[in-house]
C-alpha positions in Angstrom: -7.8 15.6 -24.4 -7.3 11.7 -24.1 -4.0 12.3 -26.3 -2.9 14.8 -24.1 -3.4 12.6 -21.0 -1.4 9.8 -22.6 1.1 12.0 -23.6 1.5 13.4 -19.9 1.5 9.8 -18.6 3.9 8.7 -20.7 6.5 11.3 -20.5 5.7 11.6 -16.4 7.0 7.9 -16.2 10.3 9.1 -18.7 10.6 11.9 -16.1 9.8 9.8 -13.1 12.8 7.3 -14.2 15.3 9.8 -14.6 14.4 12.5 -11.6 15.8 12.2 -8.2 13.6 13.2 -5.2 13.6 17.1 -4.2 16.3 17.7 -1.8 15.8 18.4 2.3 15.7 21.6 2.3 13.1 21.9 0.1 10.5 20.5 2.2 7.1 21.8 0.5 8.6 20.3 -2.8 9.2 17.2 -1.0 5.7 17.3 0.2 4.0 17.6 -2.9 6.3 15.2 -4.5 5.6 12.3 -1.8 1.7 13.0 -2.2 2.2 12.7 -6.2 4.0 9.2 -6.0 1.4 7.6 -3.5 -1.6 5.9 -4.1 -2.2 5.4 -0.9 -2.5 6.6 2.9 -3.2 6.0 6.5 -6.1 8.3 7.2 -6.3 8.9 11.2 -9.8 9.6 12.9 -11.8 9.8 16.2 -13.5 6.9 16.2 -17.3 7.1 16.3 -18.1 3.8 17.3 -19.3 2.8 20.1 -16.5 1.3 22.2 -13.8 3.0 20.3 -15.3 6.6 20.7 -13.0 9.4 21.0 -10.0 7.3 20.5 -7.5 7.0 17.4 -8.3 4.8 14.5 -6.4 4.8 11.7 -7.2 3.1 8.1 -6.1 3.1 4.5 -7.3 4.9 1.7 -6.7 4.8 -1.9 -5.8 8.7 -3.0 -5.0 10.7 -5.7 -3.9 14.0 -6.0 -4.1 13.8 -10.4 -3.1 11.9 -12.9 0.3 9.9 -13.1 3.1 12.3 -14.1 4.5 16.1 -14.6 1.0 17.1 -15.8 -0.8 15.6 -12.9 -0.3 17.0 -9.4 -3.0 19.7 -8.2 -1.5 18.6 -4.5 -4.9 18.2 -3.4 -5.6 14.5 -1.9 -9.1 13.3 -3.3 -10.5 10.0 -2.2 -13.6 8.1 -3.4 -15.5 7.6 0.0 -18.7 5.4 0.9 -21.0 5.9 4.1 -20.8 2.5 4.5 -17.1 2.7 5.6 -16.4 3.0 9.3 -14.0 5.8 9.4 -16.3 7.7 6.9 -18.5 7.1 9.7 -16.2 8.6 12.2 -15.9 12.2 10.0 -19.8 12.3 10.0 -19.5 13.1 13.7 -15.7 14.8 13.4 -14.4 15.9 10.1 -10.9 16.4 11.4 -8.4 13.6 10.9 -4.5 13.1 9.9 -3.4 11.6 6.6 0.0 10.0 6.7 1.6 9.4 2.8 5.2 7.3 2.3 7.5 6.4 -0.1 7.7 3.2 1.6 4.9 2.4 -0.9 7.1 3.2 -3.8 10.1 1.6 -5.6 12.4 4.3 -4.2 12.7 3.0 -0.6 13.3 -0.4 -1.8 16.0 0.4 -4.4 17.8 2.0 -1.4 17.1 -0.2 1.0 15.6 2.2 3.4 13.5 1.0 6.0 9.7 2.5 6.2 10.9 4.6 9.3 14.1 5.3 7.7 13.6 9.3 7.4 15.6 9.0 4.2 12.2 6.9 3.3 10.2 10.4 3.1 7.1 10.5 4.2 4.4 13.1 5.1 1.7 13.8 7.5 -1.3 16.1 6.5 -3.8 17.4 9.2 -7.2 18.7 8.6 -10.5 17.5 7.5 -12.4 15.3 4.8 -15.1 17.7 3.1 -17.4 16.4 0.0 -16.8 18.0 -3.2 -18.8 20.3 -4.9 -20.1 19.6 -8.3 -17.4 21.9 -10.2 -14.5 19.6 -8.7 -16.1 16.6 -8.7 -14.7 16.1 -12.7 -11.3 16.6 -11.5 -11.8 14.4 -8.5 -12.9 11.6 -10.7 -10.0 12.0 -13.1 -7.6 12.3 -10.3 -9.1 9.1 -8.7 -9.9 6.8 -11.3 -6.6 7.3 -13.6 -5.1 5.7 -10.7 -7.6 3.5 -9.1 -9.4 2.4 -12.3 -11.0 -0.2 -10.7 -13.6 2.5 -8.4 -15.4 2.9 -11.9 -17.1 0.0 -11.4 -17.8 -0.1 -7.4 -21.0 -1.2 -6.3 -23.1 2.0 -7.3 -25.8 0.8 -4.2 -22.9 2.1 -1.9 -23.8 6.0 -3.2 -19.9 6.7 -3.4 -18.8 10.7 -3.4 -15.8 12.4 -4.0 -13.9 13.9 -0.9 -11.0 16.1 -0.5 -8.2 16.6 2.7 -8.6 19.8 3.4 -5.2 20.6 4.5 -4.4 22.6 7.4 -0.9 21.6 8.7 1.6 19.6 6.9 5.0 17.8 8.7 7.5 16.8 6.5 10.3 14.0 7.7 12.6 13.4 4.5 15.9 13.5 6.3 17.7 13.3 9.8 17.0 15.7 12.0 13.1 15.9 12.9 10.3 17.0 11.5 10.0 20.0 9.2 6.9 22.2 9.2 5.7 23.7 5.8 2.4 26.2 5.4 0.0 25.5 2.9 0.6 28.4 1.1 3.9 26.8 0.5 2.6 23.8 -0.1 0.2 24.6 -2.9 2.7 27.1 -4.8 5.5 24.7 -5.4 5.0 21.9 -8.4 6.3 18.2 -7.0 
């Protein structure tokens, strides 16, 4: 199984050399494909605390949707979350939020010099809400999570991490001029990246 992973990650950074993004009109492809090159995003939440309540507070997360590469990619954005964190605070009280994923984060916007709010710098904003996961995908959380964030292996365990998903619900895609572009779910998860 290791072998295979290595052999995925290696060929998904040939791949990833050679491949060009998905084109515009392709938008869930896009979609996918933006989620599958970031590591991060800008989760968005009604604050809890006191002060802040019921307004916007955004905050970043490390993500992962698999493994680096073609054999990688369920679409599914897991994150390793404390209840320590504030804005894991916030979905305690409101479970809905908004994830925001760029390719500003990437090489790609830099090799073409395209500004973060360039639309030609595609990025994508999920809505929907943060759920635990159960015990049969917690595995493939943890692979997702920890092939690219290796370091959350060795977190403080006192901090009783868990594995959490984005359940999505709505997905806006702006890879190109023109506005936003709206793609279901069901498109969403039946397209690879």
């Amino acid at each position: 199984m290791a072998r295979l992973l290595l052999l995925c990650a290696a060929s998904g950074l040939l791949v990833a050399a050679v491949a060009a993004i998905p084109p515009p009109e392709e938008a869930a492809r896009m979609a996918r494909y933006v989620l599958h090159s970031c590591d991060w995003g800008a989760l968005a939440t009604l604050s809890a605390q006191e002060g802040l309540r019921g307004r916007p507070f955004a905050n970043i997360f490390s993500l992962s949707d698999g493994p680096p590469g073609p054999c990688g990619g369920s679409g599914v954005p897991y994150m390793y979350l404390t209840d320590m964190e504030i804005s894991v605070q916030d979905l305690e009280v409101n479970s809905n939020a908004s994830l925001t994923v760029s390719l500003a984060q990437t090489p790609y916007c830099r090799k073409h010099k395209y500004d973060p709010q360039n639309p030609l710098c595609a990025h994508i904003i999920f809505v929907g809400s943060i759920v635990k996961v159960n015990d049969s995908e917690a595995d493939l959380a943890k692979k997702a999570l920890f092939s690219r964030h290796p370091e959350m292996e060795s977190w403080p365990k006192d901090h009783n991490w868990f594995f959490a998903k984005f359940n999505i619900t709505n997905i806006w895609v702006l890879d190109y001029f023109g506005g936003l572009k709206i793609v279901t779910p069901e498109e969403y998860y039946s397209v690879k990246p």
